[in-house]
C-alpha positions as CSV (number, residue, x, y, z in Angstrom):
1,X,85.4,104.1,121.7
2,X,88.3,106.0,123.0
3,X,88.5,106.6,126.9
4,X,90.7,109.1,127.9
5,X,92.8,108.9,131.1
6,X,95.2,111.0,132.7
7,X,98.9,110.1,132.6
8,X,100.1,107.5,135.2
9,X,97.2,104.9,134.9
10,X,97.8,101.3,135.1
11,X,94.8,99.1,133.4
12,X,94.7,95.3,134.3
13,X,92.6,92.7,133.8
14,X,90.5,92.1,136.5
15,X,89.8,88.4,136.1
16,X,93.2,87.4,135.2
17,X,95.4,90.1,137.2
18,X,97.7,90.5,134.0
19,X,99.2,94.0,133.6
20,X,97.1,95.2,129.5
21,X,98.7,98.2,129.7
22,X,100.9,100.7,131.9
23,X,100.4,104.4,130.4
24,X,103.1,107.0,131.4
25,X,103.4,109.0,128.5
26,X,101.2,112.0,127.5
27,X,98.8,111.0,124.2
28,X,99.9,107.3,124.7
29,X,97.7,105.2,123.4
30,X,96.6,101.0,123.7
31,X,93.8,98.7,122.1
32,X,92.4,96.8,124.9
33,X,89.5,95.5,123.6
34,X,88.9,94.6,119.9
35,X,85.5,95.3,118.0
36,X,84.3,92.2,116.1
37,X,84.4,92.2,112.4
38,X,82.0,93.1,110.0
39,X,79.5,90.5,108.8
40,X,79.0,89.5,104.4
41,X,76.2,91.1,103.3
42,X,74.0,88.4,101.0
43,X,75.5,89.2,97.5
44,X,79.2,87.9,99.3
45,X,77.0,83.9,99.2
46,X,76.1,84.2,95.6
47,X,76.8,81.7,93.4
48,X,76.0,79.2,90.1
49,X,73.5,77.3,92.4
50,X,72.6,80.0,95.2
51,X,71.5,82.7,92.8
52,X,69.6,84.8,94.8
53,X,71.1,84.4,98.6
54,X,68.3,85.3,100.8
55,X,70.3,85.5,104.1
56,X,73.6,87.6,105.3
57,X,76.1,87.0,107.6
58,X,76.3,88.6,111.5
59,X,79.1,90.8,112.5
60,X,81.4,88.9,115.1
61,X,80.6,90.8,118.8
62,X,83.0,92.9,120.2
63,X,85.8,91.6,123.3
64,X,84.3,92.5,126.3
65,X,86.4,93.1,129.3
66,X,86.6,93.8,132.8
67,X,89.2,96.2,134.0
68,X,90.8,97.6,136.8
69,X,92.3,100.7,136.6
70,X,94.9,102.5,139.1
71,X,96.0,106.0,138.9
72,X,99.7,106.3,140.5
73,X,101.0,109.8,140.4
74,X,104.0,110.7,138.0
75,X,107.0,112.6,140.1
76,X,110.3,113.3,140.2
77,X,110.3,113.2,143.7
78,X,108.2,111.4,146.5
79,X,108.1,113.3,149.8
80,X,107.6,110.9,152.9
81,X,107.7,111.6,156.3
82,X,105.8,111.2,159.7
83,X,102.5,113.7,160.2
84,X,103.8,117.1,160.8
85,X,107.2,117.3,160.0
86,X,106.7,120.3,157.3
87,X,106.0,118.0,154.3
88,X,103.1,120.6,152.9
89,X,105.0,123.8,154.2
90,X,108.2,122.7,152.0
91,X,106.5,122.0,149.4
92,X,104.5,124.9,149.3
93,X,107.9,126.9,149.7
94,X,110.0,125.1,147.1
95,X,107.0,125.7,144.5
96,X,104.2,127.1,143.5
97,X,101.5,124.5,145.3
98,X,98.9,125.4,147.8
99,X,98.6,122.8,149.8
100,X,96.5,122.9,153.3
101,X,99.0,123.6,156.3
102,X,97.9,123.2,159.7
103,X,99.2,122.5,163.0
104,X,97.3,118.5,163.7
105,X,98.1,115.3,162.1
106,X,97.1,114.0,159.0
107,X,96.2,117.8,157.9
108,X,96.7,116.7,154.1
109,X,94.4,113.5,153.0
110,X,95.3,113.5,149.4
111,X,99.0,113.5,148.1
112,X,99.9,117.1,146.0
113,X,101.8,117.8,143.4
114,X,104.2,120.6,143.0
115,X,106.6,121.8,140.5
116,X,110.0,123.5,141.3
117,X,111.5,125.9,139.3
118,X,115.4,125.4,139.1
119,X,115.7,127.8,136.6
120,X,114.1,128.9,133.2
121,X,114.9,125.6,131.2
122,X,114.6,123.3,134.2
123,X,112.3,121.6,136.4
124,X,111.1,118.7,138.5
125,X,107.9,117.2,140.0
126,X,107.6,116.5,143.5
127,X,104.5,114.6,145.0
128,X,104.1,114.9,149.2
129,X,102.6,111.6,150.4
130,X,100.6,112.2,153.2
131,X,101.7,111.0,156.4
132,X,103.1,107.7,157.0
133,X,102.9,106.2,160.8
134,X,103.8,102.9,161.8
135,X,101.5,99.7,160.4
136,X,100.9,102.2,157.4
137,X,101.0,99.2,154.6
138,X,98.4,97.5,156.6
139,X,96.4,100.6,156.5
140,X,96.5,102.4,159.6
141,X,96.7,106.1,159.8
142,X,96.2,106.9,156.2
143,X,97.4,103.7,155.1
144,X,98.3,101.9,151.9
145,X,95.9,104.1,150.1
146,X,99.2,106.6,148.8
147,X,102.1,104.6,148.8
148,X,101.9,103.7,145.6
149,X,101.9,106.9,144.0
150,X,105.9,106.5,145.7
151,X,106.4,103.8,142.8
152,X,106.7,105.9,140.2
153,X,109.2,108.1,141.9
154,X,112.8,108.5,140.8
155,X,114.0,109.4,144.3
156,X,112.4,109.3,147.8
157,X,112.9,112.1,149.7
158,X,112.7,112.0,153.9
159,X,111.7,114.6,155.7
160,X,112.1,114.5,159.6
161,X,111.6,117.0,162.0
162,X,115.2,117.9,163.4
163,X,113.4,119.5,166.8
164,X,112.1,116.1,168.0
165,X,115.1,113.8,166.9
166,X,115.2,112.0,169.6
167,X,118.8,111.9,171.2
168,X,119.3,108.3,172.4
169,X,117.4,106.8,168.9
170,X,118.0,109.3,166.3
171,X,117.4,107.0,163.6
172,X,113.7,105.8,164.5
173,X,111.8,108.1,162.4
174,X,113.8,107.2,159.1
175,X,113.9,103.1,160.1
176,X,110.4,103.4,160.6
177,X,109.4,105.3,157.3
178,X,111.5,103.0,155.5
179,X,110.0,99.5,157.0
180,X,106.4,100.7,155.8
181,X,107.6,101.3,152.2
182,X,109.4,98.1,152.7
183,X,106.7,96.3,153.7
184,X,105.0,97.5,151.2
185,X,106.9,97.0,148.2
186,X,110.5,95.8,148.3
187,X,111.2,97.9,145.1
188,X,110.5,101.3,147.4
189,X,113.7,101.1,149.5
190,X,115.9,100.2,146.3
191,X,115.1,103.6,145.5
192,X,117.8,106.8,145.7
193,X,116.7,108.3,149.3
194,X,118.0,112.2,150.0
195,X,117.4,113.1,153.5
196,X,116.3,116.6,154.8
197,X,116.3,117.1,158.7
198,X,113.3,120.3,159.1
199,X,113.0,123.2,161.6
200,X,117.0,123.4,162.1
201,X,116.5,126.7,163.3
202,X,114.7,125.1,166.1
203,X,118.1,123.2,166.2
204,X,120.4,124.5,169.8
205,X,123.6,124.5,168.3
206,X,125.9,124.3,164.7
207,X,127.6,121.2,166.5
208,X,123.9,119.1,167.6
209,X,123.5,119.1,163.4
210,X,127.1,118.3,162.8
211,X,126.6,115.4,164.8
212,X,122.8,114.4,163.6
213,X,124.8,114.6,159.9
214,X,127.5,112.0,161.0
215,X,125.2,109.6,162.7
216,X,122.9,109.4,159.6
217,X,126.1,109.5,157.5
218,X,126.8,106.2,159.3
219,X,123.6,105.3,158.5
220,X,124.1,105.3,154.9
221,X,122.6,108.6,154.3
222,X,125.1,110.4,151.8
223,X,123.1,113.3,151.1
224,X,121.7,115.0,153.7
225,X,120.5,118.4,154.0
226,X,119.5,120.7,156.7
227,X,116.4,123.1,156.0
228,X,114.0,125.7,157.6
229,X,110.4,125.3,155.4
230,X,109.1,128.0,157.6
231,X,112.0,130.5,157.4
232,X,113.2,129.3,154.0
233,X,116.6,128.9,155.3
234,X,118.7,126.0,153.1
235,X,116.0,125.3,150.8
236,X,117.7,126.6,147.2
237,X,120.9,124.0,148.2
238,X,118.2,121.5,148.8
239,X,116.8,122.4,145.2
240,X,120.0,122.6,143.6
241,X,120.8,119.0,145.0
242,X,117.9,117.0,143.9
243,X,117.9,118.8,140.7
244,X,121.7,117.5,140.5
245,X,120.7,114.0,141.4
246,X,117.6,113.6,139.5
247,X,120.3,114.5,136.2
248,X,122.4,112.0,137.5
249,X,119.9,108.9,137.7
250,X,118.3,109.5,134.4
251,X,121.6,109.8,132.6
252,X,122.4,106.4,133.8
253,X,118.9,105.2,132.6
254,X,119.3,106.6,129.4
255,X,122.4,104.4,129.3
256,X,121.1,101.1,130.3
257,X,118.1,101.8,127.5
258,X,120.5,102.4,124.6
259,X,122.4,99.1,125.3
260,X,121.3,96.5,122.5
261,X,118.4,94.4,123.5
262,X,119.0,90.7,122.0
263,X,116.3,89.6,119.9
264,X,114.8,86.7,121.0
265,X,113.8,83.3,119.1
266,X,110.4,83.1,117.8
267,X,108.9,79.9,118.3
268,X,105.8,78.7,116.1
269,X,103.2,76.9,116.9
270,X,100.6,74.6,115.4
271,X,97.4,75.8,116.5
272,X,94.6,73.1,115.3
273,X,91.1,74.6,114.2
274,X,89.3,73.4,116.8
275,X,88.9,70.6,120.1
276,X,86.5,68.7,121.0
277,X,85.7,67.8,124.7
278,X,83.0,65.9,126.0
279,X,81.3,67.3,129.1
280,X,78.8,65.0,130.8
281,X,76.6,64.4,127.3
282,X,77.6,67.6,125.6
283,X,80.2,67.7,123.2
284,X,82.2,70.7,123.8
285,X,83.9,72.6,120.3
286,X,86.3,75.5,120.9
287,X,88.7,77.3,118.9
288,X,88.6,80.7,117.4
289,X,88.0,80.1,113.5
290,X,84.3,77.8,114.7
291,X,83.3,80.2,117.4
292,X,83.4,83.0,115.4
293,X,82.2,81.5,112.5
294,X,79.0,80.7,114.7
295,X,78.6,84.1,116.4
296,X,78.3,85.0,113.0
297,X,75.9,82.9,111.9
298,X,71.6,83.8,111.6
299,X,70.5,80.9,112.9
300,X,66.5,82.5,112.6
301,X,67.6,81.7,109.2
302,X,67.2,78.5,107.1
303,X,69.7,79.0,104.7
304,X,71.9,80.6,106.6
305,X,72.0,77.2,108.8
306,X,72.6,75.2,105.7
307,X,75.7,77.2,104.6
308,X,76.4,76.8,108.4
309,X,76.1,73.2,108.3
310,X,78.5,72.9,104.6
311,X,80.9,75.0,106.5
312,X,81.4,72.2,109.8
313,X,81.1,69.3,107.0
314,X,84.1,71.6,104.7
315,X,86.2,72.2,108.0
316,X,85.9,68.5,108.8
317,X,83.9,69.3,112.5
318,X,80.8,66.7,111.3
319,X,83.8,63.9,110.6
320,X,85.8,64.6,114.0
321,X,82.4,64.4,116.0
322,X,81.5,61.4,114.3
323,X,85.0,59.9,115.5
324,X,84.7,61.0,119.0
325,X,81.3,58.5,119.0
326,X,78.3,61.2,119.0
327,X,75.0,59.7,118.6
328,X,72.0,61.3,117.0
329,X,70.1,63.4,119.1
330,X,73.1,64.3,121.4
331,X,74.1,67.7,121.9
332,X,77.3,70.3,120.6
333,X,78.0,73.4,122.5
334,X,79.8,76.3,120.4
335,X,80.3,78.9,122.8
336,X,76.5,80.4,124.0
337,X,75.2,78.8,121.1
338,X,74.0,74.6,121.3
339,X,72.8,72.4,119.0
340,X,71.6,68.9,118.1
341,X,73.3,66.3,116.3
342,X,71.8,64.6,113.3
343,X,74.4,63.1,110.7
């Protein structure tokens, strides 16, 4: 059975919590759950003294799993930012994405994907989160539900609204973002952040963003740009910029890939054919070869139990459950299937 899913899903185990499978690439594909093998037919049991075998063997069921599966969105470029700052406007300005733009919080409730143009050969992905507010990882406003689309991201991009920076605490919009993705996932803030201060034509003066630009410089904030979503004013340096810096980080990946990975030491183990644990008055045998030997098995069959029964004397089960001091009469547990003992 082959399941299709869309690039970007994560599939885990949902008992165990371990990571089967992380699928980024387009026609990717994983086995995640094996199908059993096929059964003997009765001419495979023929021999000098069986002549005519009137029983065949099972086939082995299937693995069955429970899974959890996660879609997180693959981008070039996250877009974060507080409700309202411009998020869907830019995007719908820098590419060719119709998102809903209206003037209330929250207008966008699923994240959107655009692609930019930079020129003919080149492009990049961007995905606008929809707005974060404080306590977001905890779920309030929109919550946790997006931010881990943001993971997949090569570079965050903030987008604040440059018309209601406030003077005295310029910095609590970006501090704020940037404690929710924090919060959420420590890997978030390692990421490159580029940030764009919106409506600067709302903005009084050249000098008021000369100094917004130093103070976030300060900051940490080494690229910074200043853009009109509505009016279109700065947006093609903006472009040009992440374009630039997307190059940049991916070149330095490809670097750190092609380095030579050290081969590591494989270590062998002896795996015995089976254990036997005793469990109240039931004698407990696991280990792959038995269990599938008995899934496999016809037990509405009579000789299909006696070749069943050569096969635990051949293996040495009958001997080892003798030795652990099981009586006549006492029970074994394969798996599903139990049985009683009778030497």
């Amino acid at each position: 059975l082959v399941i299709k899913v869309p690039p970007g899903t994560m599939i885990e185990d949902a008992d165990s919590s371990e990571i089967l499978a992380d699928l980024v690439n387009e026609k990717q594909r994983v086995k995640i759950a094996l199908g059993g093998e096929g059964g003997k037919g009765n001419y495979r049991f023929k021999n000098s003294v069986r002549r005519v075998p009137r029983f065949a063997q099972k086939g082995e069921p299937g693995e069955i799993k429970k899974l959890y599966l996660t879609l997180k969105l693959i981008a070039d470029i996250g877009l974060v930012g507080y409700p309202n700052v411009g998020k869907s406007t830019l995007l719908s300005r820098i590419s060719s994405a119709k998102p809903k733009i209206a003037d209330y919080p929250f207008t966008t409730l699923n994240p959107g994907l655009g692609v930019v143009r930079v020129d003919e050969n080149k492009s990049f992905i961007v995905a606008d989160i929809p707005g974060l507010i404080e306590g977001a990882h905890q779920g309030v406003g929109l919550g946790d539900k997006f931010l881990k689309h943001i993971e997949r991201t090569e570079i965050i991009l903030h987008l604040i609204d440059g018309s209601k920076v406030k003077k005295n605490r310029p910095l609590d919009d970006i501090k704020t973002i940037n404690n929710e993705l924090n919060r959420f996932s420590e890997e978030l803030v390692k990421k490159p952040q580029v940030l764009a201060i919106n409506k600067c034509d709302l903005l009084s003066s050249r000098k008021e963003m000369e100094n917004l630009k130093e103070i976030f410089q300060k900051e940490g904030c080494d690229k910074i740009y200043f853009v009109s979503a509505l009016k279109g004013e700065g947006l093609k340096e903006l472009i040009y910029g992440l374009s630039s810096f997307i190059d940049s980080i991916k070149k330095e990946k490809k670097s750190e890939v092609s380095e030579i990975i050290p081969r590591k030491e494989v270590v062998y183990k002896f795996t015995p054919r089976f254990v036997i644990t005793k469990n109240d008055d039931v004698y407990v045998v696991s280990g792959k070869e038995i269990e599938k030997i008995a899934a496999m098995t016809n037990f509405d069959n009579e000789e299909a139990i006696e070749y069943f029964q050569k096969i635990i004397r051949d293996i040495g089960l009958e001997k080892a459950l003798i030795s652990k001091g099981i009586r006549d009469g006492e029970m074994v547990k394969i798996k599903e299937k139990s049985f009683y003992f009778f030497s």
